[in-house]
C-alpha positions as CSV (number, residue, x, y, z in Angstrom):
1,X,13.6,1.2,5.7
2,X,15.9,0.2,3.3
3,X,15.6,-1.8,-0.2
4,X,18.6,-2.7,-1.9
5,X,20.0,-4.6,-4.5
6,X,16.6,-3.8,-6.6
7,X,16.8,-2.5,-10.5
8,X,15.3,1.1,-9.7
9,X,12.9,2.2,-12.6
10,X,12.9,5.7,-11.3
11,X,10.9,6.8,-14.3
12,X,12.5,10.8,-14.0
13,X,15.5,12.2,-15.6
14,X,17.6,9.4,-13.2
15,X,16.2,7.0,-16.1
16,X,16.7,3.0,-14.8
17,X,19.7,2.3,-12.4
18,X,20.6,-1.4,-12.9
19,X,21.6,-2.1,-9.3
20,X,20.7,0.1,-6.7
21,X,19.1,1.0,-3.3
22,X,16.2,3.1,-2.0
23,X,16.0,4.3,1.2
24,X,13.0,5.8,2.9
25,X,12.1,7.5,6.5
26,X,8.8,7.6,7.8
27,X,6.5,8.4,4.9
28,X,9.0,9.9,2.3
29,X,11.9,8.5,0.3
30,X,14.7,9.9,1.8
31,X,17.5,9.0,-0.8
32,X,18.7,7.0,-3.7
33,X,22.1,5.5,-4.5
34,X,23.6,3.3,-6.9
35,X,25.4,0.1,-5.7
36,X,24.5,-2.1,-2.9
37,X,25.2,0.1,0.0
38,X,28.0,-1.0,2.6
39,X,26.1,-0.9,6.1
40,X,22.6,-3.1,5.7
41,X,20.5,-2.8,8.5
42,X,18.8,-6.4,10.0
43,X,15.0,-4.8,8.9
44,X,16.5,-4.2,5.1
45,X,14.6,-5.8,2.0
46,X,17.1,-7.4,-0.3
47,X,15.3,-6.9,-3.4
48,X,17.2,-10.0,-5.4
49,X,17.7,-8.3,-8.8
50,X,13.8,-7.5,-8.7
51,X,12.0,-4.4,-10.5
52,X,11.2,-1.1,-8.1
53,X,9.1,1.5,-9.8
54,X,6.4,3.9,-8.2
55,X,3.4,2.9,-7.4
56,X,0.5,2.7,-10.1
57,X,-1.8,5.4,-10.8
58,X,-5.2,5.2,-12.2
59,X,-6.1,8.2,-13.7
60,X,-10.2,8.1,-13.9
61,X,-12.5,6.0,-12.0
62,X,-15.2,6.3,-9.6
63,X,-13.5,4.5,-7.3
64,X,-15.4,4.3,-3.8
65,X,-18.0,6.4,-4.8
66,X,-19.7,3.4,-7.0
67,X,-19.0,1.3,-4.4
68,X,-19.2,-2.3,-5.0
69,X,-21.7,-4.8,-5.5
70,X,-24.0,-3.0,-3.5
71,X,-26.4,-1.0,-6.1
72,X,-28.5,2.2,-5.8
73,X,-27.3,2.5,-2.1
74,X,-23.6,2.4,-2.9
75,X,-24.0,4.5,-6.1
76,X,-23.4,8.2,-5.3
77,X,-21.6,9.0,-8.6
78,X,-24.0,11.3,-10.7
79,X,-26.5,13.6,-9.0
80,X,-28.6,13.4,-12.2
81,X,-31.2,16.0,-10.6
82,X,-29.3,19.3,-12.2
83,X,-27.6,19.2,-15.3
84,X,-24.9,21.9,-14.2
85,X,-23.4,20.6,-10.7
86,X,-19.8,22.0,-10.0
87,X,-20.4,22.3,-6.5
88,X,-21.2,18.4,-6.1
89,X,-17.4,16.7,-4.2
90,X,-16.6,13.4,-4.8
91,X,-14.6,13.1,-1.8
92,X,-18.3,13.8,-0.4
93,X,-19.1,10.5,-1.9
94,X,-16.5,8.1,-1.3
95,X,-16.8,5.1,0.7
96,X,-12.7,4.4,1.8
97,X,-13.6,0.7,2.9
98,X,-15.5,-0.2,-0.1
99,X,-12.8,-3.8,-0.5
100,X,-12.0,-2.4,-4.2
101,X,-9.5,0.3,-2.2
102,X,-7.5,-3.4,-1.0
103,X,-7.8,-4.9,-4.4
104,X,-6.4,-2.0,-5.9
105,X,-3.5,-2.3,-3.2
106,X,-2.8,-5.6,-3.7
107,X,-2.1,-5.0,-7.6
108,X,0.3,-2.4,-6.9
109,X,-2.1,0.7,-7.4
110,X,-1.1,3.4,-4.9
111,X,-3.2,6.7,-5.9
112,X,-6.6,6.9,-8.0
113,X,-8.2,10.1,-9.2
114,X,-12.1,9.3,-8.1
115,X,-14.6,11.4,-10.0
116,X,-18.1,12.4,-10.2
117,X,-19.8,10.8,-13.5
118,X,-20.9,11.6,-16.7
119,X,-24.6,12.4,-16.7
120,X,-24.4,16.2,-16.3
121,X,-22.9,18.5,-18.3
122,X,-20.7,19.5,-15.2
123,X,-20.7,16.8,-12.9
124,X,-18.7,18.2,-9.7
125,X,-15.2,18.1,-8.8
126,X,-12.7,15.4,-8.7
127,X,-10.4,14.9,-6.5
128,X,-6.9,12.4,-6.3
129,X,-6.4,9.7,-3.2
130,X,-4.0,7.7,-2.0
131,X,-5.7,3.7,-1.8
132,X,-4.3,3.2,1.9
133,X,-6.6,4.6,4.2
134,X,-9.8,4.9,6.3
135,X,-10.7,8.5,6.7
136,X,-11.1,9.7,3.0
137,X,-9.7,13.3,4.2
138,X,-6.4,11.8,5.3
139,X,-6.0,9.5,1.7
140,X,-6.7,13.1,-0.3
141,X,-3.5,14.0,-2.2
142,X,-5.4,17.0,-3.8
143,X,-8.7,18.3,-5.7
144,X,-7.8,17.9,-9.2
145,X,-10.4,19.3,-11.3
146,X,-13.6,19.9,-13.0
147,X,-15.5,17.3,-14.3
148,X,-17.8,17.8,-17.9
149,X,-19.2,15.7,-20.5
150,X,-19.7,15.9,-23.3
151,X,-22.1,13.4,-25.7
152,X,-23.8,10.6,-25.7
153,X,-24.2,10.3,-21.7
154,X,-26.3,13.5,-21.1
155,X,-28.3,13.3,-23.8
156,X,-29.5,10.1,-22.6
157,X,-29.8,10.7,-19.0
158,X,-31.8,14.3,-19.9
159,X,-33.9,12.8,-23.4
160,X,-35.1,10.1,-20.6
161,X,-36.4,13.1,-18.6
162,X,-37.9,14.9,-21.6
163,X,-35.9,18.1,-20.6
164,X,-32.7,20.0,-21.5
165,X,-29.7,19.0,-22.7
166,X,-31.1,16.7,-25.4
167,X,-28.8,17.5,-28.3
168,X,-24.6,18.3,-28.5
169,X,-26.1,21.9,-28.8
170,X,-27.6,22.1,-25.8
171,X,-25.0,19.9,-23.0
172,X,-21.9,22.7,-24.9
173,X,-24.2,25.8,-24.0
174,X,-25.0,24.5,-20.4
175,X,-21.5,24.4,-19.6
176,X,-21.1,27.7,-21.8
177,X,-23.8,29.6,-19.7
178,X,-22.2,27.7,-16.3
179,X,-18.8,29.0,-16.9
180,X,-20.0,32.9,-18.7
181,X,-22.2,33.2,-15.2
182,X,-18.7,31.8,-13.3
183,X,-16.8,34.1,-15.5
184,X,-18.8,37.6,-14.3
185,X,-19.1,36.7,-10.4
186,X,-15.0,36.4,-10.6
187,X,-15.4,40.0,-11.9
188,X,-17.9,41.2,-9.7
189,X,-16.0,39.9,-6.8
190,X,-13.0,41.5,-7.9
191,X,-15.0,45.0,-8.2
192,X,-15.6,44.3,-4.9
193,X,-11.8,43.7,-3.3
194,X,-10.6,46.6,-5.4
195,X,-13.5,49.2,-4.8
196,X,-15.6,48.3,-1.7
197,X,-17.2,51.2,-1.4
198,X,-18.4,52.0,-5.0
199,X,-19.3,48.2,-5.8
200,X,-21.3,45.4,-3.3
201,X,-19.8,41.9,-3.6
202,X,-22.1,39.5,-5.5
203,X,-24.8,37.1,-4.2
204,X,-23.3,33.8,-2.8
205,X,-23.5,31.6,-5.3
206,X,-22.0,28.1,-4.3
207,X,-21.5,26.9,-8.4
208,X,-19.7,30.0,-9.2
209,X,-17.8,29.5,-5.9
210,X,-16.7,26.0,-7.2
211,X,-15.7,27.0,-11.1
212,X,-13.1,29.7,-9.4
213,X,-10.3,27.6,-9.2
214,X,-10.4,26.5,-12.3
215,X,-11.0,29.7,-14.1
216,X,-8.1,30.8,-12.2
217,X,-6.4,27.8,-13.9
218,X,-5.9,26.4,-10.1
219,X,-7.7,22.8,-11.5
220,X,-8.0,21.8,-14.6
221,X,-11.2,20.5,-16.7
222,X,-11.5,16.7,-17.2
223,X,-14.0,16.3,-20.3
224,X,-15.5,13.2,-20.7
225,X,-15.6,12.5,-24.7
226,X,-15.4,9.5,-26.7
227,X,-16.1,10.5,-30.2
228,X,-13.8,13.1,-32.3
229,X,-16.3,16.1,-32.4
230,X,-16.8,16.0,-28.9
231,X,-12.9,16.5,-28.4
232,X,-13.1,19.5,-30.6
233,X,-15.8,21.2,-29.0
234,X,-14.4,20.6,-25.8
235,X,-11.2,22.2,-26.9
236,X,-13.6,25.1,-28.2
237,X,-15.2,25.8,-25.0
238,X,-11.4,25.6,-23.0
239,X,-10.3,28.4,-25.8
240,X,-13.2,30.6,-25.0
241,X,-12.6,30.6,-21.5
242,X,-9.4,30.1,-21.2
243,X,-8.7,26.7,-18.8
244,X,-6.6,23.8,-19.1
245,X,-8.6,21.1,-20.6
246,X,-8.2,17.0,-20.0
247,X,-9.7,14.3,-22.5
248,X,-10.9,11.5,-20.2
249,X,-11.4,8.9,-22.7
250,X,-10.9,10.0,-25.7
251,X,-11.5,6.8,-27.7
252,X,-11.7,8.4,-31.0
253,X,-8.3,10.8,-30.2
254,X,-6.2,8.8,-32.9
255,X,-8.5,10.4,-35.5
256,X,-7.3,14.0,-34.4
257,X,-3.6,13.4,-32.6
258,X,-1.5,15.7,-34.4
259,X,-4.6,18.5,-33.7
260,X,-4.1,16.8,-29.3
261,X,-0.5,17.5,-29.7
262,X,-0.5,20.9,-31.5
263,X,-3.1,21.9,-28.8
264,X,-1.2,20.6,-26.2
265,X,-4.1,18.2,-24.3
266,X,-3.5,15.1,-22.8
267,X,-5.5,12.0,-22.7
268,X,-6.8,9.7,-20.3
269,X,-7.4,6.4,-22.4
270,X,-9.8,4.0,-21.3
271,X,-11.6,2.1,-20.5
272,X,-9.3,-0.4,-23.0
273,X,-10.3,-3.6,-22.0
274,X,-14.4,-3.8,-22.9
275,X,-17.0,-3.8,-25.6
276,X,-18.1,-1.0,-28.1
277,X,-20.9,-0.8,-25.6
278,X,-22.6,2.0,-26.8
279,X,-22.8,4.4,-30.3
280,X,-19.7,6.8,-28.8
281,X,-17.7,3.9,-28.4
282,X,-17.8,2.5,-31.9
283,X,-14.3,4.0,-32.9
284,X,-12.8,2.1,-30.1
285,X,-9.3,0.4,-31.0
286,X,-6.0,-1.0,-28.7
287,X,-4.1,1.5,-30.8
288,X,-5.5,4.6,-29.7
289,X,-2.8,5.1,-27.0
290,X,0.2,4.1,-29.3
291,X,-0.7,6.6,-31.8
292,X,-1.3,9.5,-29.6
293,X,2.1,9.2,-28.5
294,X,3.9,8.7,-31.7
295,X,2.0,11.8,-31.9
296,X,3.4,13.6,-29.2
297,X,0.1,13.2,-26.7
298,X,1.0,13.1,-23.1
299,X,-1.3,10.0,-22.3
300,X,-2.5,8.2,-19.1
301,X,-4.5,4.6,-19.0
302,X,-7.5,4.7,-16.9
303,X,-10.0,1.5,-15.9
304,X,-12.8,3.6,-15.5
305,X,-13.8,1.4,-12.3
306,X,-16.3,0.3,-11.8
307,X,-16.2,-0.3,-15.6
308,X,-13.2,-2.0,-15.6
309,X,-12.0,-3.3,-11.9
310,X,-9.2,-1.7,-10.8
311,X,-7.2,-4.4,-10.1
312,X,-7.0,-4.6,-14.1
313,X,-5.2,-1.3,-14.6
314,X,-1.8,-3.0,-15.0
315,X,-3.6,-5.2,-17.7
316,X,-5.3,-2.2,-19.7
317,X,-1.8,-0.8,-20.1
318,X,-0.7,-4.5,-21.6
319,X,-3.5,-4.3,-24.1
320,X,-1.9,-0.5,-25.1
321,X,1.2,-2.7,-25.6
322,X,-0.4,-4.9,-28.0
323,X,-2.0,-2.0,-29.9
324,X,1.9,-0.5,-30.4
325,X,3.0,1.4,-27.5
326,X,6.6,0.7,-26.2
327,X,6.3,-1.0,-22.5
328,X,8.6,1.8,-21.4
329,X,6.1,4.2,-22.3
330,X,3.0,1.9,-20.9
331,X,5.0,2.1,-17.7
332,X,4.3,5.8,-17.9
333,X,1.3,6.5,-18.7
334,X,0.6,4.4,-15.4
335,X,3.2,6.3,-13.2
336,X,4.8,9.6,-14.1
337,X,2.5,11.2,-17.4
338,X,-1.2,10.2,-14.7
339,X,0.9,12.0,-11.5
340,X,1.3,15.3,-14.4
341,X,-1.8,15.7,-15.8
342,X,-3.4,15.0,-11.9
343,X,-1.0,17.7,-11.1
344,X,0.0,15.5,-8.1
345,X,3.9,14.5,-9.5
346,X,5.4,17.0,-6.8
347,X,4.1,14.1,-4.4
348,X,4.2,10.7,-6.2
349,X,4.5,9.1,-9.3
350,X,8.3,8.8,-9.6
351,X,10.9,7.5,-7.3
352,X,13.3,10.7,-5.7
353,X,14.5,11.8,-2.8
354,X,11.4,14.1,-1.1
355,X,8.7,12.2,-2.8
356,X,5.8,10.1,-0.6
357,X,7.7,6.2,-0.4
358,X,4.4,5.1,-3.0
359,X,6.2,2.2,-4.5
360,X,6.5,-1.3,-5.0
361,X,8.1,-4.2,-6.4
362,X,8.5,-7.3,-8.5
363,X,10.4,-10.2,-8.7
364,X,13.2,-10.1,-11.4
365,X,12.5,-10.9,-14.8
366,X,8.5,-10.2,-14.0
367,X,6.8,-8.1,-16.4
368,X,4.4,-6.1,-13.7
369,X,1.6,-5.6,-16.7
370,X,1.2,-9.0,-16.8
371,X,-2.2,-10.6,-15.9
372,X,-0.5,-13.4,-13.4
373,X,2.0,-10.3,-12.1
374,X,1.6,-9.3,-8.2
375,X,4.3,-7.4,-6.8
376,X,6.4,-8.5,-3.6
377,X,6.2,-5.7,-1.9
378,X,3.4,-2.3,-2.1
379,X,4.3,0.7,0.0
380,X,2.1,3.5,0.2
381,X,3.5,6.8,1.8
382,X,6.0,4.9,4.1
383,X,3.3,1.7,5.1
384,X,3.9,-1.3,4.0
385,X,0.5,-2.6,2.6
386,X,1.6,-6.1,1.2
387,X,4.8,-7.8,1.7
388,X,5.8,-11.3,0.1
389,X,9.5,-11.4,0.4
């Protein structure tokens, strides 16, 4: 299919072409030129001067695996039995025709990274889907990650159950003893593979069997943390085992940017659009994004859903806008900077030739972050989901 006569926000090095065309075959863009191109097939979009950019990314949610309006049956995100839970899969938990997938469609939001929550200490493993879709397995662009928390959320879940982790002491040393226990059956398996007759491989464990990857820096580890401590020690415990940390949240990261930036740890900021609903969020302000990047943070926007709906993702990066970040940049942290720190931007989050065709458009002189914004057209590897023009 072909879309012409579109401003192309490729948001890569090919920066904004003014007028231009996109082409794309089966589920891949197959090419990009400048111009309006000389043969136009009949099936051909003219775009009428309107904005293309990738499709949206919503860096954290629990999309599917809250699913919605249903309660205790549809709620699968936090299996708050086991503070330590590597081995728990999200994609395990996600319902793909809960109607939030077609709401988040509709707004122009192509991929989603759904995660377990933040009751445990180590809540499971998080993985990145496309929104199109009804088998789960054929929407999954990849497993991202580890997800931790830090704070407020396990001590509440575990004080409630009058058993460990009640304090910040006790959630960092789950996840220290986790990850140490991880740490020696990578080693003992190795003994094994190198000298099979001298050494016996160690008992299966299925935790230690899930924390591999990412001690092989294969995933990274999402960290759930609101306040400014919690940051730190969450940079503390990436240090001592060497892993590539995520902030998810971060509400409290202006406090400590330049410390973010020198460390080299991205955000995912949000939820933006809510209430200081609970002691961790009290630091909570619209400039949190802004100053990151002044900072030199690589920063997504998140919703959160089911916190936020996702259908508001466009509007969270708005309200980044009115706490000082450039729209450019708000544009980003919703396209290109989600796809890196996912570690999914060899598949989508920019428009170029080899990438999935996850796009969509807007009519010209429509701001997409805007609350009354749809876009004209959604595509979502190759498929046209919504089409108004």
């Amino acid at each position: 299919m072909l879309i012409y006569n579109a401003e192309i926000y490729t948001m890569d090095s090919a920066g904004i072409i003014p007028t231009g065309w996109l082409r794309t075959e089966n589920s891949k863009i197959k090419e990009i030129g400048t111009g309006i191109p000389e043969n136009i097939p009949d099936d051909s979009i003219d775009a009428q001067g309107g904005m293309l950019l990738p499709g949206f990314i919503d860096a954290h949610t629990h999309l599917g695996i809250i699913e919605d309006g249903i309660d205790f049956e549809g709620d699968d995100c936090n299996e708050s039995t086991d503070p330590f839970s590597p081995q728990m899969r999200a994609i395990d938990g996600i319902n793909p025709f809960d109607r939030c997938f077609e709401e988040a469609r509709m707004r122009g939001i192509t991929s989603a990274a759904s995660s377990p929550g933040s009751a445990n200490p180590c809540g499971g493993e998080i993985c990145a889907v496309k929104t199109n879709g009804r088998r789960i397995d054929d929407m999954l662009i990849k497993q991202c990650g580890i997800k931790f928390a830090m704070g407020e959320n396990p001590k509440n879940v575990y004080n409630g159950k009058d058993e460990a982790p009640i304090t910040r002491m006790a959630v960092a040393a789950v996840i220290r003893e986790g990850l140490y226990k991880a740490r020696r059956y990578v080693h003992d398996m190795d003994s094994y593979y190198s000298d099979g007759e001298n050494y016996d491989p160690p008992e299966y464990d299925i935790k230690c069997e899930a924390l591999m990857p990412l001690l092989e820096r294969k995933m990274k580890a999402f960290f759930h943390c609101h306040r400014a401590d919690d940051i730190c020690t969450a940079m503390r415990i990436a240090h001592e085992f060497s892993i590539d940390p995520v902030i998810i949240h971060g509400t409290e990261g202006y406090k400590i940017a330049d410390i973010l930036a020198e460390e080299e740890v991205p955000v995912i900021c949000g939820p933006l659009i809510c209430d200081r609903c609970k002691p961790e969020m009290k630091g909570l302000e619209l400039k949190n994004t802004a100053v990151l990047h002044e900072n030199g943070v690589k920063t997504a926007i998140c919703t959160d859903h089911t916190v936020i709906p996702i259908q508001y993702l466009p509007l969270s990066a708005q309200a980044a806008v009115k706490g000082g970040l450039e729209l450019s940049e708000a544009l980003r942290t919703l396209t290109v900077n989600p796809a890196e720190i996912l570690g999914i931007d060899d598949i989508t989050g920019t428009l170029a030739a080899g990438k999935d065709a996850d796009l969509q458009l807007y009519a010209k002189g429509q701001n997409p972050l805007d609350l009354m914004s749809e876009p004209l057209l959604v595509m979502i590897s190759g498929e046209i989901c919504r089409k108004d023009i």
